[in-house]
N, C-alpha and C positions, 0 to 999 in steps of 0.2 A: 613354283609350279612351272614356269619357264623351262627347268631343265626336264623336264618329264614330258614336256609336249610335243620336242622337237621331232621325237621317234615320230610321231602321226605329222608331222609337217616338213618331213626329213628332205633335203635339197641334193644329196647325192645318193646314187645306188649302183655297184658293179653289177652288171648282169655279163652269164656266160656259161660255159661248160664248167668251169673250175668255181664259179660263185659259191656253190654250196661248202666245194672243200674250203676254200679261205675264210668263209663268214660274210655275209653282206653289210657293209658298210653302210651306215646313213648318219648326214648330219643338215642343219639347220643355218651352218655358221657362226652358231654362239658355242654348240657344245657338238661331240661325235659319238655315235655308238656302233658296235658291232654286232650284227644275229648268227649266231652258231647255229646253224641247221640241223648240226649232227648234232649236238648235245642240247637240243631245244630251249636255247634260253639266247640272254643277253649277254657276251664274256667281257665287251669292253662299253665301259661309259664313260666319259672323259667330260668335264665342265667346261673344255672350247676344242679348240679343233687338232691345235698341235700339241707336239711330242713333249715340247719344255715350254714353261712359263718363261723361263729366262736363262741363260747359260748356267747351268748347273743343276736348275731346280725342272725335276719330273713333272709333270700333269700327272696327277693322282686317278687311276681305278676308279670309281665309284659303284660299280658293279662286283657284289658280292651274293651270290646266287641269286640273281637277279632274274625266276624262271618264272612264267606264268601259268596258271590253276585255270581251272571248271568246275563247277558243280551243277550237276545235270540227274535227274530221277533220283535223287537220294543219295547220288554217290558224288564224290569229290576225286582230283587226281591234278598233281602238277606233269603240266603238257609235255614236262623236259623226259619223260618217261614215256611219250607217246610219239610214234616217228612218224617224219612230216611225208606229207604224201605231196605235196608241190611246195618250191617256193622258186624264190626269184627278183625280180622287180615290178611295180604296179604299171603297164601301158611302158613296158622297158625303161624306164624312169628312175619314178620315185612312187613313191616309199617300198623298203623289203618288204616282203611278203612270204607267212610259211605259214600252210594249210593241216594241220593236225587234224583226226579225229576221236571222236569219245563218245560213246555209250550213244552211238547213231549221229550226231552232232558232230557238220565241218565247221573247225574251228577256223576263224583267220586272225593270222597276227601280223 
């Protein structure tokens, strides 16, 4: 459960004009993840922070449609299909932050 938590206790965030286009960054120091604004999901997850475990060997993905859902008055929908009306960083900070809506319902992620 450790690597799932970091997103909500995440220790870095890019805030700016371009944050949306690059993806907002967060990580915890154990593990890193990316938030794609534009394709409303998670694209990268990484089990620590850097690029290689060790000279040769990649840090693995772990984000494979990693999008988040609603169900609200009977209907259901994943968020990656519903465009974010703010995001950013929480108090310029930490943790990202992207405001969807659905069926009357602001969503925050």
């Amino acid at each position: 459960m450790r690597a799932l938590g970091f997103i909500a206790c995440a220790a870095v965030c890019v805030a700016g004009a371009d944050a949306a286009a690059q993806g907002l960054p967060v990580s915890n120091g154990f593990g890193a993840a990316v938030l794609d604004v534009r394709a409303g999901k998670v694209t990268r997850f990484l089990p620590h922070t850097y690029a290689s475990w060790d000279e040769g060997t990649t840090t693995p993905n772990l984000a494979f449609d990693a999008f988040f859902g609603v169900r609200a008055d009977g209907r259901n929908a994943w968020l990656a299909a519903e465009p974010a009306s703010e995001s950013g960083c929480v108090d310029g900070a930490t943790p990202a932050l992207m405001v969807q809506a659905f069926a009357g319902l602001g969503v925050e992620t």
